[in-house]
Rosetta silent file (secondary structure, phi, psi, omega in degrees, C-alpha in Angstrom):
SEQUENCE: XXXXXXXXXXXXXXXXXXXXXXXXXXXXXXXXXXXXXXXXXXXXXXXXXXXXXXXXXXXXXXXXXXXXXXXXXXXXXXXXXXXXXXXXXXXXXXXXXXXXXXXXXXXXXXXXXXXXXXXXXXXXXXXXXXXXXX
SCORE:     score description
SCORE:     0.000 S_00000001
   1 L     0.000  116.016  122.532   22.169   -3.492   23.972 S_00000001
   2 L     1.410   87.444  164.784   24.741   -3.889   21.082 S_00000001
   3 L   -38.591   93.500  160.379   23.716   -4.975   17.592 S_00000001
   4 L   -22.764  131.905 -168.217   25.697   -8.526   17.411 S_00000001
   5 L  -104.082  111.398 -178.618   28.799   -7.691   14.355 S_00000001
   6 L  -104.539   11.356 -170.531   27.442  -10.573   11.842 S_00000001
   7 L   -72.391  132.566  177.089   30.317   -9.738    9.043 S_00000001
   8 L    58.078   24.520  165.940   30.919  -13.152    7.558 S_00000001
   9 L  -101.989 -153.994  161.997   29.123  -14.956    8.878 S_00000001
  10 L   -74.047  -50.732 -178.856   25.937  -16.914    7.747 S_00000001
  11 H   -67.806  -30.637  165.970   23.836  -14.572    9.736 S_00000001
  12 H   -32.997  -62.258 -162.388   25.406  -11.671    7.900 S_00000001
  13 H   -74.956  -26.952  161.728   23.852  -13.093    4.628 S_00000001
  14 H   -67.281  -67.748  166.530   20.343  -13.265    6.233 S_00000001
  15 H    -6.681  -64.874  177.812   20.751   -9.937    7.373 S_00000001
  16 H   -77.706   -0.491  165.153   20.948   -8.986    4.042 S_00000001
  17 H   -69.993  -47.648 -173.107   18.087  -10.734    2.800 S_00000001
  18 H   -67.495  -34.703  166.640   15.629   -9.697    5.632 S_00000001
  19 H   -64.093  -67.757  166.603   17.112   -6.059    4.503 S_00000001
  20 H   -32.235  -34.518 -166.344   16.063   -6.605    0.708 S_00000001
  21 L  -107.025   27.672  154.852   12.488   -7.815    1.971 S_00000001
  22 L    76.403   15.646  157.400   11.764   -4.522    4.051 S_00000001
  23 L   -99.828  136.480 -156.326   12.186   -6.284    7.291 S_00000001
  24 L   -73.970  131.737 -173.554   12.587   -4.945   10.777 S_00000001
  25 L  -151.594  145.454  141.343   14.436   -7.399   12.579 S_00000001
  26 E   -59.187  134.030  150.461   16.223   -7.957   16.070 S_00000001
  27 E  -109.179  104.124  166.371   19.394   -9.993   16.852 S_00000001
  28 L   -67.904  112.320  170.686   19.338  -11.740   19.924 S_00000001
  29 L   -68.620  -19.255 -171.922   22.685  -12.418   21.127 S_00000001
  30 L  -105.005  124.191  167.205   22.442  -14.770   23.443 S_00000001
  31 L     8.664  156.186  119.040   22.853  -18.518   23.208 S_00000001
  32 L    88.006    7.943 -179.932   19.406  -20.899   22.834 S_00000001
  33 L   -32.128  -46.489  145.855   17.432  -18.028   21.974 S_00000001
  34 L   -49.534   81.363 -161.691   15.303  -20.748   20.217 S_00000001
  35 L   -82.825   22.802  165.247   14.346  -21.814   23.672 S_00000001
  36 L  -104.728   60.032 -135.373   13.146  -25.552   22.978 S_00000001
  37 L  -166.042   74.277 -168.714   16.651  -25.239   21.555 S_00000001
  38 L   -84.778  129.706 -172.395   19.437  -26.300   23.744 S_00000001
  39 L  -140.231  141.812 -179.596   23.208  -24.241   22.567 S_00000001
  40 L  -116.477  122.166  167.726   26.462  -24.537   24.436 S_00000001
  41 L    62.102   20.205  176.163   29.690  -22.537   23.848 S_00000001
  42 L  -120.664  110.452 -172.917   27.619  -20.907   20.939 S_00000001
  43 L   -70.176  122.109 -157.482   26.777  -17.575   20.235 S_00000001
  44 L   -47.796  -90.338  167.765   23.542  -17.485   20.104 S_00000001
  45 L    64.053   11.084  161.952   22.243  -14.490   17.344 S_00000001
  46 L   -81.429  145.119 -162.989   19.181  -15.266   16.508 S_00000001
  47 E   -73.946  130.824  143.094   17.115  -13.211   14.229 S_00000001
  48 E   -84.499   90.742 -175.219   13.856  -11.920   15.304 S_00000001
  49 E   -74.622  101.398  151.988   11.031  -10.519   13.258 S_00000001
  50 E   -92.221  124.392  178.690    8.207   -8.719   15.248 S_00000001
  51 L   -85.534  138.590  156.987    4.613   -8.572   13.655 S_00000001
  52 L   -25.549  -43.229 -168.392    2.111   -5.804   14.269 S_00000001
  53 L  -103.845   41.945  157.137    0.010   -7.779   16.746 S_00000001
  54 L    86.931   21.024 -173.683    3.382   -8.594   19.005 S_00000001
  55 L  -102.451 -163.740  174.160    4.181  -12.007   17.882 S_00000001
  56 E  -154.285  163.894 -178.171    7.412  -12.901   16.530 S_00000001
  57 E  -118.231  111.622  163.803    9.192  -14.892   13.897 S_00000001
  58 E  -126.955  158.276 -159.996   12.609  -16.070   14.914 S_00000001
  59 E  -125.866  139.362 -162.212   15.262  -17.418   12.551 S_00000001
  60 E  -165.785  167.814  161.637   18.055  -19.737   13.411 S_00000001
  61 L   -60.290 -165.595  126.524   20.060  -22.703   12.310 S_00000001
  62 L   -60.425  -15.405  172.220   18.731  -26.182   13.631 S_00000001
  63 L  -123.679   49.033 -153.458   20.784  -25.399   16.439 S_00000001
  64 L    -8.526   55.293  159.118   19.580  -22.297   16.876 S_00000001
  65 L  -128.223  146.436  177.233   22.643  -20.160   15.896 S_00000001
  66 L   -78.099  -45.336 -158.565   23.546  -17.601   12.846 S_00000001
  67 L   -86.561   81.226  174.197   26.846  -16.948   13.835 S_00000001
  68 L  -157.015  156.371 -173.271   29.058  -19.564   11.286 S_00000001
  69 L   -51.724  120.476 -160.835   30.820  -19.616    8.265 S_00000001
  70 L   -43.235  -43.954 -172.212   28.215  -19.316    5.018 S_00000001
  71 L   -56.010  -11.794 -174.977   30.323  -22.648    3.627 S_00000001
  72 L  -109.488    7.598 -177.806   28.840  -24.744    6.844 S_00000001
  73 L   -63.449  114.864  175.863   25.251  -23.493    6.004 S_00000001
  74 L  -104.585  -13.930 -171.924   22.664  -26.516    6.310 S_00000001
  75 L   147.841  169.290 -175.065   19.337  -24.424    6.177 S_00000001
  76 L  -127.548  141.758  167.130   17.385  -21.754    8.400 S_00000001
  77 E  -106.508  133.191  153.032   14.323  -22.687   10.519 S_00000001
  78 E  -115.226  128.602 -173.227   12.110  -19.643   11.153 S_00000001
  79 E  -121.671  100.544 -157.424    9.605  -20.175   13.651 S_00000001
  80 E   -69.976  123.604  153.341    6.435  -18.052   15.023 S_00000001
  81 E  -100.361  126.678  153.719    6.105  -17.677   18.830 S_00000001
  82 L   -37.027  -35.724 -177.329    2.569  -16.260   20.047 S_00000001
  83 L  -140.947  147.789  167.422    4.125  -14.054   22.518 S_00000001
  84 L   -51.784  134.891  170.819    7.399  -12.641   23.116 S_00000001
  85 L    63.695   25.421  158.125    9.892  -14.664   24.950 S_00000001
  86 L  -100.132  158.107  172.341    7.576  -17.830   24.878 S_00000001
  87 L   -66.942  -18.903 -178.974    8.745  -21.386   24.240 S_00000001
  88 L  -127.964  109.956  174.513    6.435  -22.761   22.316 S_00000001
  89 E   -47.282  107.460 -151.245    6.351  -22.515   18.695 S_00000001
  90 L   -73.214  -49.411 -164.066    2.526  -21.813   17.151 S_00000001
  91 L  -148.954  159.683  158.048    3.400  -22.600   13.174 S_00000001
  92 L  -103.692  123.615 -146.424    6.935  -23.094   11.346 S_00000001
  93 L   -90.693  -44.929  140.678    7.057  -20.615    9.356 S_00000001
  94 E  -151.917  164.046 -173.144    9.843  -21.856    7.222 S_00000001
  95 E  -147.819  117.866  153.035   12.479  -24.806    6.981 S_00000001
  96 L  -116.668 -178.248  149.655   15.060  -25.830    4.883 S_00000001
  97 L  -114.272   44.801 -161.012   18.100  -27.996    4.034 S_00000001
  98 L   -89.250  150.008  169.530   19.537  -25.868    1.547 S_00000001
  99 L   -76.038  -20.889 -145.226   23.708  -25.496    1.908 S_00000001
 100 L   -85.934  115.772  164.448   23.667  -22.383   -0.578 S_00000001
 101 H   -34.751  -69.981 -162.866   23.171  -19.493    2.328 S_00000001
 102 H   -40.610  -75.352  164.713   22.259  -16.794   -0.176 S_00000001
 103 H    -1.207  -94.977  157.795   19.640  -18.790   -1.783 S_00000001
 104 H   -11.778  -54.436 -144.423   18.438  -20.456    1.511 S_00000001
 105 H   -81.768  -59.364 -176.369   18.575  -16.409    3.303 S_00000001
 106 H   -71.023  -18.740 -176.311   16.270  -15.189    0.638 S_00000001
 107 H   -87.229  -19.648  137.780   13.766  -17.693    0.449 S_00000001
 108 H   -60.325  -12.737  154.267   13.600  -17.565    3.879 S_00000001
 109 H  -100.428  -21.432  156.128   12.976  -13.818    3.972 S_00000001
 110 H   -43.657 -101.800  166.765   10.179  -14.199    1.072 S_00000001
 111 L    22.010  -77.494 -178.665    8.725  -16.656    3.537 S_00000001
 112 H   -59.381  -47.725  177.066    8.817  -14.528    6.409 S_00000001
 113 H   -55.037  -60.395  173.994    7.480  -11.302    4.460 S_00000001
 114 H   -30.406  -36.773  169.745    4.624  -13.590    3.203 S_00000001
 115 H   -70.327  -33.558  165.166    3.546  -14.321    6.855 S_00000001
 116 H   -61.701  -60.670  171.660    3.754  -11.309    7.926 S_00000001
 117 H   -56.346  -26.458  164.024    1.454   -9.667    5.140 S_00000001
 118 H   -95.124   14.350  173.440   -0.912  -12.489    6.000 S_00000001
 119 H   -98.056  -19.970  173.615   -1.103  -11.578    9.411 S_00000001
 120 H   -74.707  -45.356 -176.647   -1.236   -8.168    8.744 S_00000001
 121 H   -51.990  -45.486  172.165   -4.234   -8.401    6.472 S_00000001
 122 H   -28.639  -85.412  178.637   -6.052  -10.446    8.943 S_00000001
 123 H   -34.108  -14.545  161.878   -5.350   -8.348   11.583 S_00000001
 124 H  -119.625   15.717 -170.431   -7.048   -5.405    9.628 S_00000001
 125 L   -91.844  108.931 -165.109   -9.590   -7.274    7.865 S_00000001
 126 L   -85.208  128.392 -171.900  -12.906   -5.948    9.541 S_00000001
 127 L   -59.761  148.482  177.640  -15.725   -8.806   10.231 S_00000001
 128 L   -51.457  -45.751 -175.994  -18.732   -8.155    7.909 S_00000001
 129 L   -67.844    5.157  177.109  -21.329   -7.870   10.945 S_00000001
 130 L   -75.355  115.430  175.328  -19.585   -5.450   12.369 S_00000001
 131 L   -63.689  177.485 -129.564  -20.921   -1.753   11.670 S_00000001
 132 L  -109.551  132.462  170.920  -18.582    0.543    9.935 S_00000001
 133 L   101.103   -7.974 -163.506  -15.749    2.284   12.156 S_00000001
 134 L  -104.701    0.000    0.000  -15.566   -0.697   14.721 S_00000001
């Protein structure tokens, strides 16, 4: 599959955000990719952020597209799915209404890093009663 060409778009400027905050990201090309998210006639392009234990973060408009001009920018929802390619959103991870993309892109990739790092620690944080090695 073909990395979606994001130049000048909105999603472009997340792109470069999630790239300042050291994150590995997908772009799903296809339409509604947010799937309790219905999009028509839209390219789709939402970003996706996989965590260490297999969940994901995906990032979208409210109408779960990237791909538009930075000057139409109302805000990014990023949302955690439990499992890949499930429907139902576990926590919102972040939401705004800011118009300024750039702004909006990074505080939405803070965001994202932050969630990640607390999922990672969890995820290696060893129960006390456990002996050593388990």
């Amino acid at each position: 599959m073909t990395t979606p060409d994001t130049t000048g778009t909105a999603g472009d400027r997340l792109r470069a955000a999630l790239d300042r905050a050291g994150l590995a990201y997908r772009i799903d090309p296809w339409p509604g990719a947010l799937a309790n998210i219905i999009v028509t006639g839209e390219p789709g392009n939402v970003f996706i952020v996989t965590a260490p234990d297999g969940t994901e973060v995906r990032i979208s408009d409210d109408e779960g597209v990237t791909a538009y001009a930075p000057d139409e920018h109302r805000g990014w929802v990023a949302l955690h799915y439990a499992q890949a390619r499930d429907d139902i959103e576990t926590a919102e991870v972040y939401r705004s209404n800011h118009t300024d993309v750039d702004t909006d892109s990074q505080l939405a990739a803070r965001a994202i890093a932050a969630f990640m790092a607390n999922r990672t620690a969890k995820r290696t944080r060893r129960h006390p009663l456990l002996p050593p090695g388990r």
